[in-house]
N, C-alpha and C positions, 0 to 999 in steps of 0.2 A: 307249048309256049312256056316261057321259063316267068318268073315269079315278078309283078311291077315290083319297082321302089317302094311303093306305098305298101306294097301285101307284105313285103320284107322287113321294115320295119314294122309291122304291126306285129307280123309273128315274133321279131325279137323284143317287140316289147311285151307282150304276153308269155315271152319264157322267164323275161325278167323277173315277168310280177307274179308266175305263178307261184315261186313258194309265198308269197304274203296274200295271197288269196285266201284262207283261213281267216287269217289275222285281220281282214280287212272284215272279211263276212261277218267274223263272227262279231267284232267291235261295231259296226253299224247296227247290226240286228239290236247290239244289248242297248243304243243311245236310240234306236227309233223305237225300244218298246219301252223305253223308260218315258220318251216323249210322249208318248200316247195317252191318253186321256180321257177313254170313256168316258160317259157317266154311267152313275153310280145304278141307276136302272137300266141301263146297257149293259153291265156286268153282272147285274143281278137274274136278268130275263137270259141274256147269250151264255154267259160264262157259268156262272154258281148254277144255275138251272139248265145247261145246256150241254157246253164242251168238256166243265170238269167234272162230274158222275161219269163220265165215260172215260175220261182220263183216268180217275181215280181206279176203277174196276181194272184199266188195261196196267198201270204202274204197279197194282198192289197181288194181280195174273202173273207177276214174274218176279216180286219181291217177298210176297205175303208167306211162300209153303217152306220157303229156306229156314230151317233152324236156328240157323244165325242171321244176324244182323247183316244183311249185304252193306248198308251204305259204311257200317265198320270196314268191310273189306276194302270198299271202291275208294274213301277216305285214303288208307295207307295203300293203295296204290297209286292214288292220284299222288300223294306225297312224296311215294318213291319215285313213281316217273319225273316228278319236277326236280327231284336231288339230280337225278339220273342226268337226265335233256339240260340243267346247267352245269354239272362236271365236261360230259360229251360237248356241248358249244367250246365251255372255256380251252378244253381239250385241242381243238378242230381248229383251234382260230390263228393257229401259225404267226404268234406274234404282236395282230390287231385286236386286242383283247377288248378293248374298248367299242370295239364294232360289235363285238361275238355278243357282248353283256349286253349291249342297247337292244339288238335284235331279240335275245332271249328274253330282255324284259318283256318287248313286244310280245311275243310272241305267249312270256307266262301272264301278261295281261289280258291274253284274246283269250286263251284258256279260260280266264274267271269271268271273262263276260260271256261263254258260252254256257258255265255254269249259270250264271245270273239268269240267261235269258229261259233255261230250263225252270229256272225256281221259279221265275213267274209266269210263263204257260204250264209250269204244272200243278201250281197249287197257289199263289199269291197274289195272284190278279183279284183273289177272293179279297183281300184288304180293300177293295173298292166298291165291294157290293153296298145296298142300300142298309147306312148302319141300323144297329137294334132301336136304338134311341128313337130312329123314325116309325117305325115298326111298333111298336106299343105305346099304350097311353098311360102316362106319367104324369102326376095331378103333385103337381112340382107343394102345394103346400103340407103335403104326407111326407116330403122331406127333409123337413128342419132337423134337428138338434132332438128336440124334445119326442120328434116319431121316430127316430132312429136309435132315441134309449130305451122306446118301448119294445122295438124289434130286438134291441140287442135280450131286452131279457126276455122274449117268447124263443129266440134261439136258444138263449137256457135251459128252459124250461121243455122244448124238446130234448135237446140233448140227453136233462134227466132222463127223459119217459122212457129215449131208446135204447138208453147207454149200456144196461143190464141184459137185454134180448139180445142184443147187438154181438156184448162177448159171448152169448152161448153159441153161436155159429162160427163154423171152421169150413168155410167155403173150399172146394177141390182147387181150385184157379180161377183167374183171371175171366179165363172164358167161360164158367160156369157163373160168375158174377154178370158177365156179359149177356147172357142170356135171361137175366131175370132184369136185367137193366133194361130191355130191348123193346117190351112196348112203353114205358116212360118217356124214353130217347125217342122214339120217333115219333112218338106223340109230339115233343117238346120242339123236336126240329121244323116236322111240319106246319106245326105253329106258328115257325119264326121264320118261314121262307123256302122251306126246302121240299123240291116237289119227288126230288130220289129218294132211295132209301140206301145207307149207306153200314154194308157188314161190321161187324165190330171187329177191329184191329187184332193182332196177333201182338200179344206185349213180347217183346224182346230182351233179350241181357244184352248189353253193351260195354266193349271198352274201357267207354270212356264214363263208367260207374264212379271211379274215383275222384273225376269232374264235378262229376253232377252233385256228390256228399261236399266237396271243397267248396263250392257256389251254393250249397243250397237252395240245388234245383230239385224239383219235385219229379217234373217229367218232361219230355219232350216227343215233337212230332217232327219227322225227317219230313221238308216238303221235297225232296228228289226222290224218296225212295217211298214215298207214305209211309214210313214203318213206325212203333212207337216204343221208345222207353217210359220205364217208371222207376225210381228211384228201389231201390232192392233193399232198401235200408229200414221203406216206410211200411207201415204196420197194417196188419187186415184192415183196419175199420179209416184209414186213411184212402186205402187202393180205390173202392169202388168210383167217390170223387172224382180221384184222380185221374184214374182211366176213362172216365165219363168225360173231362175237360179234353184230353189228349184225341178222344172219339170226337169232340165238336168240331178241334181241329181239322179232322179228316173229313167229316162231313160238311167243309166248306166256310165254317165261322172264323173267320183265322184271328182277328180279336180276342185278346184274352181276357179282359172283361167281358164279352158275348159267351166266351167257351166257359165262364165261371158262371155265368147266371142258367146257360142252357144245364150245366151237370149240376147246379142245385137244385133247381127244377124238378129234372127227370129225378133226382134221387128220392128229393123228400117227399114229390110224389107216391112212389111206388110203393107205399103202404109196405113195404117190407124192410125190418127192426134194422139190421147192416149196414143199406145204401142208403134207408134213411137219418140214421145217425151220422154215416161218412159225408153224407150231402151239408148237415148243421155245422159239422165239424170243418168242411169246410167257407164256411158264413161265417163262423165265431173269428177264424182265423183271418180274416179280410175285414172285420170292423174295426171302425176306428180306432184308435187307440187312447181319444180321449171321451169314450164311450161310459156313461155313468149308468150303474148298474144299480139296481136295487132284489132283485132273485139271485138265488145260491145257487151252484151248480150240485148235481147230486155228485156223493162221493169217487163212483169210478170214473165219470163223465171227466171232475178234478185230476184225478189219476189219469188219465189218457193226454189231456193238455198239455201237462207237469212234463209230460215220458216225451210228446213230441218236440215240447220244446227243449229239454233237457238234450234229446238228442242230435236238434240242428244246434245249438249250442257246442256239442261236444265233436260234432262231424264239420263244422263248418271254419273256412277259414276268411277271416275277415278281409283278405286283402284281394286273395279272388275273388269273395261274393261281391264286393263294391267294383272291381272289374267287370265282374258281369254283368252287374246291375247296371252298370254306365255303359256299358257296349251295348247291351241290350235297349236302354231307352234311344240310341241315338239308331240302331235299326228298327225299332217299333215307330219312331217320328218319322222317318226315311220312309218309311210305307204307310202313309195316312194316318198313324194314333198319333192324334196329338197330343194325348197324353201321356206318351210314354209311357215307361214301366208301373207310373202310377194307377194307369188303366185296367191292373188286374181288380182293382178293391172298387171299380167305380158300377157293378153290379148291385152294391147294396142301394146305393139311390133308385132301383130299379125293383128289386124285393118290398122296399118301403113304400115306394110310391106310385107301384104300378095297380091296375085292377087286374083281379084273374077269378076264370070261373069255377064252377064247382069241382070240376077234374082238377084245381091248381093250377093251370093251364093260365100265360099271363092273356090277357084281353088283347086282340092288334086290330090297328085303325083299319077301316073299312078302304078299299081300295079303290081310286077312283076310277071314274070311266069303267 
């Protein structure tokens, strides 16, 4: 029996729409997970404690042993293929040029929402878990004005104690740091919600290094690829911090005020002179700025300040760092921080005015039911 009208038209309208069947999928996928809306203890129970430790281990099983930075490679080939697929359209399109470009937009628009919908089943649905803020108890009059000049000079006053033990070590790498950072860190995670235990990152060189000195970025965490940079420029006693903040990332705190309070933590914990000076050092760096001091710092302590700051001064270019800075707050708002980029320094209300017990460990509210 030969084909109804109705089966004839269906099949020719499914040859129609098969090339935009991509384009279609992938574009609904990225506007129905953007619609979605756990809550914040559905994400925290299913997701941060559930689907992403097992993400994270299968993403970082075939990114993590490469020498290089994959997401540098997939980067400039994603790049290239897009140069590529709108030469080849404009090429193809015999005249209706206007058709060719519409569809290719479509079409490099469905592309980024397949990227989007990647970045947030792989790693940023964390932005919705139950924030830190709910999670420990903050006795809000430890935070005035006058407890936060007394903090700013106990930070000093560490810094001296470690600053001298701190330069005698010359750590082999990143992952030798890593390893003596390791019970602090998951101490510190566990603490604050995390029931996995999460390997310590392989720090990587990247590209796009000449970036990261022009912005006056420290570090970054790839959520498509978990992989982490660190700034190549910063100094021993800077690294361990930093890799600590970039490791909370991966471990699921995608806040950067969260990922600043968990790697001061673990560091000044660890009763070891390095991570715990890198951990002050970076608190010093995130106090306020109209922070009234009465303690000196000791003289290398001075010297270390002086050299970091001298050198984001000297590497830094002021027209990218406020591009980034404003690109940056308008995707930190985009994903639940409402405080945008100001959100890195909003850890010290939380140093000041949290309780924590004899391990340093901060105190977290008792969980109900």
């Amino acid at each position: 029996m030969g084909m109804t009208t109705a089966a004839k038209s269906m099949t020719a309208f499914v040859l129609r729409a098969k090339p935009y069947l991509f384009d279609a999928t992938a574009i609904a996928a990225a506007v129905a997970l953007k619609a979605l809306s756990p809550s914040p203890a559905w994400i925290e129970s299913h997701y941060s404690n559930g689907l992403y430790p097992a993400l994270d281990r299968a993403v970082r099983a075939c990114t993590g042993g490469a020498p290089f930075c994959v997401s540098d490679l997939l980067c400039v080939a994603a790049l290239a293929w897009l140069v590529r697929y709108w030469i080849v359209s404009l090429r193809r399109s015999r005249g209706a040029r206007a058709v060719a470009a519409a569809r290719a937009t479509v079409r490099t628009f469905a592309a980024f929402c397949l990227l989007y919908v990647w970045f947030l089943v792989s790693w940023a649905f964390n932005y919705g878990r139950v924030p830190l803020a709910e999670k420990i108890v903050v006795h809000n009059e430890r935070t005035s004005g006058t407890s936060v000049d007394a903090f700013a000079d106990r930070v000093i006053d560490e810094l001296s104690r470690y600053a001298r033990a701190a330069h005698r070590e010359r750590p082999d790498d990143d992952a030798s740091v890593a390893q003596r950072l390791l019970p602090t860190f998951e101490a510190t995670i566990a603490r604050l919600g995390d029931r996995s235990q999460f390997a310590p990152p392989r720090v990587k060189p990247t590209v796009f290094q000449p970036f990261m000195q022009l912005s006056a970025t420290s570090g970054f965490t790839n959520p498509w690829t978990h992989e982490v940079n660190l700034n190549a420029e910063a100094f021993t006693v800077e690294r361990p911090a930093l890799f600590a903040h970039e490791w909370a990332h991966l471990s699921g705190f995608a806040d950067e005020g969260e990922a600043n309070f968990i790697s001061a933590v673990a560091c000044t914990t660890a009763h070891d002179p390095l991570l715990a000076y890198s951990g002050w050092l970076l608190v010093w760096f995130n106090l306020p700025p109209d922070v009234h001091l009465t303690h000196r710092l000791s003289r290398t302590a001075y010297r270390d300040i002086t050299a970091i700051r001298e050198r984001y001064q000297r590497e830094e270019n002021a027209q990218v760092a406020r591009a980034q800075q404003v690109a940056y707050d308008s995707y930190l708002k985009s994903n639940r921080v409402a405080a945008g980029y100001a959100s890195y320094q909003l850890f010290i209300r939380w140093m000041t005015g949290a309780d924590f017990d004899r391990a340093g460990l901060p105190v977290v509210r008792a969980k109900s039911g």
